[in-house]
N, C-alpha and C positions, 0 to 999 in steps of 0.2 A: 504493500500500500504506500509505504516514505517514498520508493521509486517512481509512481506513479504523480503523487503530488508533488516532488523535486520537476519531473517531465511537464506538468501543469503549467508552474509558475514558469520555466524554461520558454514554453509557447508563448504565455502570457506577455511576456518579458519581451521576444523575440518578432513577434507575427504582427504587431502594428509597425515596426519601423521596414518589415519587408513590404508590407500591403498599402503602407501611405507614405509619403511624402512630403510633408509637411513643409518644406521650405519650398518646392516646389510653387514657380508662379503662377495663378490663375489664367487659363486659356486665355477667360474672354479678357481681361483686362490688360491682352500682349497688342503689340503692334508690329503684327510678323509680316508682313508685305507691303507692295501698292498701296496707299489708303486704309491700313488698320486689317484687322479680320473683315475678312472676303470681302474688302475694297467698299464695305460698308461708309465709314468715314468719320465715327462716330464713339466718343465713347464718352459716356453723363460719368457723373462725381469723380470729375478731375479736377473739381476748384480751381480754375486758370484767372490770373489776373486780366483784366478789362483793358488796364494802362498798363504802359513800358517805353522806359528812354533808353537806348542801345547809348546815348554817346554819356548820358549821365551816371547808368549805371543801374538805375530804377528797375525793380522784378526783370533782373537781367541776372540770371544763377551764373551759367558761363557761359563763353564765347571761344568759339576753337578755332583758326587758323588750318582750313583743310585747301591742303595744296592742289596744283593741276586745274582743268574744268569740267564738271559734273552736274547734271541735273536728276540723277536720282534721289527720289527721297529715304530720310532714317528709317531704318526699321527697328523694333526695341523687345525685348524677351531676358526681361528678370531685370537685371542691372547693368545690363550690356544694351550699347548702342551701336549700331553697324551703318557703313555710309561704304561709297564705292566713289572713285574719281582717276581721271586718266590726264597724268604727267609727264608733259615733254616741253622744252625749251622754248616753243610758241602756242602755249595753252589757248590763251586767251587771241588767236589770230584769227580776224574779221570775224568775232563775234558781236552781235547787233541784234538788240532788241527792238520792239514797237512793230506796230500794224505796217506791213508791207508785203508788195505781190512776186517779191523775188524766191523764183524757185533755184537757185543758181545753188554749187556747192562750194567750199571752202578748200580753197591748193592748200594743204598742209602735208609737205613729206618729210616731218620730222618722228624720232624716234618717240615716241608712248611707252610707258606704264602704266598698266593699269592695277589697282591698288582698290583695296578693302584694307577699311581703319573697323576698328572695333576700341568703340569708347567708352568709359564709365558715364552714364546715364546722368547721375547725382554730381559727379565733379566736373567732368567733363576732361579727365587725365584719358589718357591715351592708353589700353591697354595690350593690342597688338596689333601689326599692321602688315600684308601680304602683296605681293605683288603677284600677281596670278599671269601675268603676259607682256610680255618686253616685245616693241617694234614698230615697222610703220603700220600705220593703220588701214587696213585690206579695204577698206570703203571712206568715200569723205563723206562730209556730216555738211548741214544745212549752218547758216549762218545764227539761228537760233538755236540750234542743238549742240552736243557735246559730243566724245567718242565713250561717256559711260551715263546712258540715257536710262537705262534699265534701272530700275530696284531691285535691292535682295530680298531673297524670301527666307524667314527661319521658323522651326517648330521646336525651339530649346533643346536640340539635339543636333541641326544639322545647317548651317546656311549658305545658300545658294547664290550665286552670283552669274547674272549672264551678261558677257559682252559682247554678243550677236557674232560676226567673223571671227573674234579673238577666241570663243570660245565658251563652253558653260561649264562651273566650277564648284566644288560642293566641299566646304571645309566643315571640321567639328568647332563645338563654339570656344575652343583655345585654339585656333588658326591652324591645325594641321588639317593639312589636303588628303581627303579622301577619295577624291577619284574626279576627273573631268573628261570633257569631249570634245570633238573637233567637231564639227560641220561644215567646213570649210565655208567659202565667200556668202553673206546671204545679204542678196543683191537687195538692201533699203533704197528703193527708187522711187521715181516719179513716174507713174505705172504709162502716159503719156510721151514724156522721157528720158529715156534711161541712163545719161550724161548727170539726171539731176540725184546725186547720191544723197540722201537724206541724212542717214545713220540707223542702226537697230534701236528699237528704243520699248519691245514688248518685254514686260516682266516675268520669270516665273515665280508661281505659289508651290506651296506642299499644301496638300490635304491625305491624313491617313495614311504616312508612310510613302505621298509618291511626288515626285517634281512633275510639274504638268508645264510643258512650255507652249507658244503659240509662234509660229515661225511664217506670217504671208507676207513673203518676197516675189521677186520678179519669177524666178523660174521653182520650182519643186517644193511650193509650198505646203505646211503642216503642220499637223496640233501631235504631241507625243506624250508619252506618262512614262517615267523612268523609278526605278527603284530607289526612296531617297537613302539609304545604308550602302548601296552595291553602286547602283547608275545602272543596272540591268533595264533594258529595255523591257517594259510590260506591252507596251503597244503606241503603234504609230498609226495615223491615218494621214490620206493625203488631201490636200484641198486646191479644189477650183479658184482661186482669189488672186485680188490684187493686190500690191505691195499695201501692208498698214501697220498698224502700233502700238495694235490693241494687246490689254494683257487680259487674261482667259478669267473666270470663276466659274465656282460651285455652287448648286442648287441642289435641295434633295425634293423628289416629289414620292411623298411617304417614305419610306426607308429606301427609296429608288436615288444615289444619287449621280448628279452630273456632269458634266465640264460645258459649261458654255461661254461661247466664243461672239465676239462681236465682226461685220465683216460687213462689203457692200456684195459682193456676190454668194458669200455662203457664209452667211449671220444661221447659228444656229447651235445645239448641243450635242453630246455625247454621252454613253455610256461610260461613267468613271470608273467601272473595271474592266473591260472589254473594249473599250476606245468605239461601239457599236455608234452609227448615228441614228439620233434618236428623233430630230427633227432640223429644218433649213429652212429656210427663204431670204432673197433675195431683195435688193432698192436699198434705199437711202442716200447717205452722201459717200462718192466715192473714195475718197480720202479719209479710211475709217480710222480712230484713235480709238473714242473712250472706251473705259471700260464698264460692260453693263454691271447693275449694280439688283439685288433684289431683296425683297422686303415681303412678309408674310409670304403669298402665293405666287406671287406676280416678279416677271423678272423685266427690267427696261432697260431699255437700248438708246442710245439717240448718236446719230453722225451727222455731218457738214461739212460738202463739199459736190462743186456741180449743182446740179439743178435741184436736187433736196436736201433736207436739213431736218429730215424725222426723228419724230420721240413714238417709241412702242413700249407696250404696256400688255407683255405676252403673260400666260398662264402656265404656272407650271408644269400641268398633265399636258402639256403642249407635243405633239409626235405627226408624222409628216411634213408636206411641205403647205407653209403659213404663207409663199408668198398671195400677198395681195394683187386682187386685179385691180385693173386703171379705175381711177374713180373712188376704191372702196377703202375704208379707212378700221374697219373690222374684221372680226369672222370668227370659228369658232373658237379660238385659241388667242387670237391677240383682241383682249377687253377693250384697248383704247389706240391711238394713236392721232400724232400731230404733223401732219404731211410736213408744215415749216414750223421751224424755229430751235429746233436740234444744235448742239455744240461743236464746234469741229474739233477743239483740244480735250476739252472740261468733263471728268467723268463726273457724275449728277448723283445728291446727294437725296436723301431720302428720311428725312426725320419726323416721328409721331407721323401725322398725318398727310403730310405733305411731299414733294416733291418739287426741289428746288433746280433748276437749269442756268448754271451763269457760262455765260459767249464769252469770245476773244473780245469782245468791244465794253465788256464789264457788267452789260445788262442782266440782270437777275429774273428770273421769272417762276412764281410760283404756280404749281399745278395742285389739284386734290387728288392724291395719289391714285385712289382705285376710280376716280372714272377722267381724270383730264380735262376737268372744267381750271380756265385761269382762273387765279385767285386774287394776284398781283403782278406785276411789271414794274422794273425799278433799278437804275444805273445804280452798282455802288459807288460810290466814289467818285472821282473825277480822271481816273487812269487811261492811259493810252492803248492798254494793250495786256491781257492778261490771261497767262498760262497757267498759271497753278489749280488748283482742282477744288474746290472748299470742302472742310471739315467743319465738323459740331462738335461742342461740350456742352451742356445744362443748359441748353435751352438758346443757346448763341450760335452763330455760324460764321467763321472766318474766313475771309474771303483776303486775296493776295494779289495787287499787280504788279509788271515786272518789274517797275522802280521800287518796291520794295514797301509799299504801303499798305498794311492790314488793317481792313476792314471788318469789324465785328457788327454783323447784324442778330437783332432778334428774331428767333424765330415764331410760326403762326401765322394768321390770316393776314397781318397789314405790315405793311415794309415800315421798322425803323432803324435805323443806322445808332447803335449805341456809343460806340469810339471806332478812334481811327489811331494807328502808331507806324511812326516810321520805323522799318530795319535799318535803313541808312546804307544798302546795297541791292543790286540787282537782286531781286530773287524768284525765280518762275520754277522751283518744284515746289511739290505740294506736302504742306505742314506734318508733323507726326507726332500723337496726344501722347502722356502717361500721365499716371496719376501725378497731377500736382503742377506736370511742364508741358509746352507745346514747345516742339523744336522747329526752328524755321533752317533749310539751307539756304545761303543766299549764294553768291559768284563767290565770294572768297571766305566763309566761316559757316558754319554752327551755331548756332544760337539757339540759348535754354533760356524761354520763361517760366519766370514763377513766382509765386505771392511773395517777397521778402518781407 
């Protein structure tokens, strides 16, 4: 009998520090990709300050000095912050913001680095930092782009780093390289033409153990699912499309879940373990970026570029093909849609009830999520031109243009502008929440706010 109750308390003792994790961080409350979990954008009780002066010092926690030019955003999982940027001797060559119709690409044939910093979240010290690819850059970039456009994706085990030609890269989260890949040149063009090299700029996520990336270039376009521990290929499919920029999400319809993808010729989903497709359709603008975003059942889309500028407002149990004929703006599968007024950069944000759409020209536009009636219309700001994507915390929604000027509006039915703060540099990627801080990248830092 003593043997047995010694054996007891042995269990006792032993079997909660096996079965839980207690220091371990909260899913929801990580910021492992694009725009937070599943590019939502979103995350309430982060207490963020209203006001902040970068040159005074005001709810300014710290300021980092991140080398090269980059417009990925931070991603953050525990107390570690991860950023990517690509350094060579003319970083900043004919780079140029603001509203303009040049498709032209940037002569730059100097040697790159491309580089993953991993920060401490709270100080903002440096804790290790990788170079994943040394050379010239296999494709040019747009005079508003960078050579490291993509964001990392992390699941507190593994983070991902893609730099489109240079390569996709998967380190643990103390910086050692666990396995990457080549796919050699992927032609970011101007599907019109092919002189106008843009840059790669789609992101991959993890969901469940897998890297899911979305690759529509000029020739051999494709969506794939890789093993996030090995890199073993689970499944590849290929895709009808034109060169775009969009980064992919997940949707589950009941325990079914999916990969979908935004696109102007093959917008549609997957089977996220069998790469099966599950539904397509076609239209919008042909210049696809954003990334769809989805909220209770319903999953939305919106591009711009060419002759439309649509917002959809599809259904999850969605299967077949959805495209719309001329004229119709429903059917059985997509609840709503708005033939114009669709984003061409701006992935669209989705809080409580509403559905918010901010354009390159600043305009804000609210919608009622489940049927598409406007709500409101409303410039933020007074910006020239603006790429960042907007985020929410408690009930506010920040909004960014490229001179570096955040806008905090309220959210709900009527447009109010509550503050505005300058960064005091360029900044066009899009902010990243944790409890307490919103980090801005601008052209040349990091920056953490916070209540001091």
């Amino acid at each position: 009998m003593k043997k047995y109750v010694i054996l007891l308390i042995a269990l006792t003792v032993t079997l909660p520090a096996f079965r839980f994790r207690h220091t371990d961080p909260d899913p929801e409350r990580q910021w492992p990709s694009y725009r937070g979990c599943y590019a939502k954008g979103v995350l309430d009780n982060a207490n963020l300050p209203d006001t902040w002066n970068v040159e005074t010092g005001e709810n300014v926690l710290w300021k980092y000095r991140v080398p090269g030019l980059g417009l990925a955003s931070p991603v953050i999982w525990g107390n570690k912050l991860f950023i990517t940027t690509a350094v060579s001797e003319a970083d900043d060559k004919g780079f140029k913001t603001g509203m303009y119709g040049s498709i032209g690409s940037v002569d730059d044939e100097s040697v790159h680095e491309w580089k993953i910093y991993c920060l401490d979240k709270n100080s903002g010290s440096l804790l290790w930092q990788k170079t994943a690819y040394t050379g010239v850059p296999k494709q040019k970039r747009h005079p508003k782009s960078s050579h490291a456009n993509s964001t990392l994706a992390t699941d507190g085990n593994h983070v991902v780093a893609f730099f489109g030609s240079e390569g996709l890269y998967c380190y643990d989260m103390d910086g050692n390289l666990e396995w990457e890949k080549n796919f050699g040149v992927l032609r970011s063009v101007f599907f019109v033409a092919e002189d106008a090299e843009w840059e790669f700029a789609s992101s991959p996520i993890i969901h469940d153990g897998s890297v899911i990336i979305q690759c529509d270039v000029l020739e051999n376009s494709f969506v794939a699912a890789y093993d996030a521990a090995t890199g073993k290929e689970i499944w590849k499919k290929a895709r009808d499309e034109y060169p775009g920029w969009c980064t992919p999400n997940i949707y589950y319809h009941g325990d079914q879940c999916r990969v979908v993808l935004n696109g102007y010729k093959h917008r549609g989903a997957y089977d996220f373990r069998t790469g099966e497709e599950i539904w397509k359709m076609s239209g919008g603008g042909d210049i696809q970026i954003p990334t769809p975003v989805v909220h209770d059942d319903m999953v939305y889309f919106n591009s711009a570029h060419g002759r439309q500028s649509p917002i959809y407002a599809i259904h999850v149990s969605a299967r077949g093909d959805l495209t719309l004929d001329e004229g119709e703006t429903t059917n059985a599968y997509i609840r709503w849609s708005i033939p114009r007024g669709g984003a061409y950069m701006q992935t669209m944000l989705v809080y409580g009830d509403y559905l918010y759409n901010v354009r390159w020209n600043g305009s804000v536009s609210c919608y009622a999520a489940r049927t598409g009636e406007e709500i409101w219309k409303h410039k933020a700001g007074s910006g020239n031109s603006y790429i960042s994507s907007p985020v929410a915390s408690d009930g506010k929604i920040y909004i960014t243009d490229d001179q570096g000027m955040v806008y905090i509006l309220k959210t709900g039915p009527a447009y109010e502008l509550l503050a505005q703060n300058d960064l005091g540099e360029i900044c066009m990627a899009t902010p990243a929440i944790t409890d307490g801080i919103i980090f801005f990248r601008t052209i040349n830092h990091l920056i953490a706010i916070s209540k001091q």
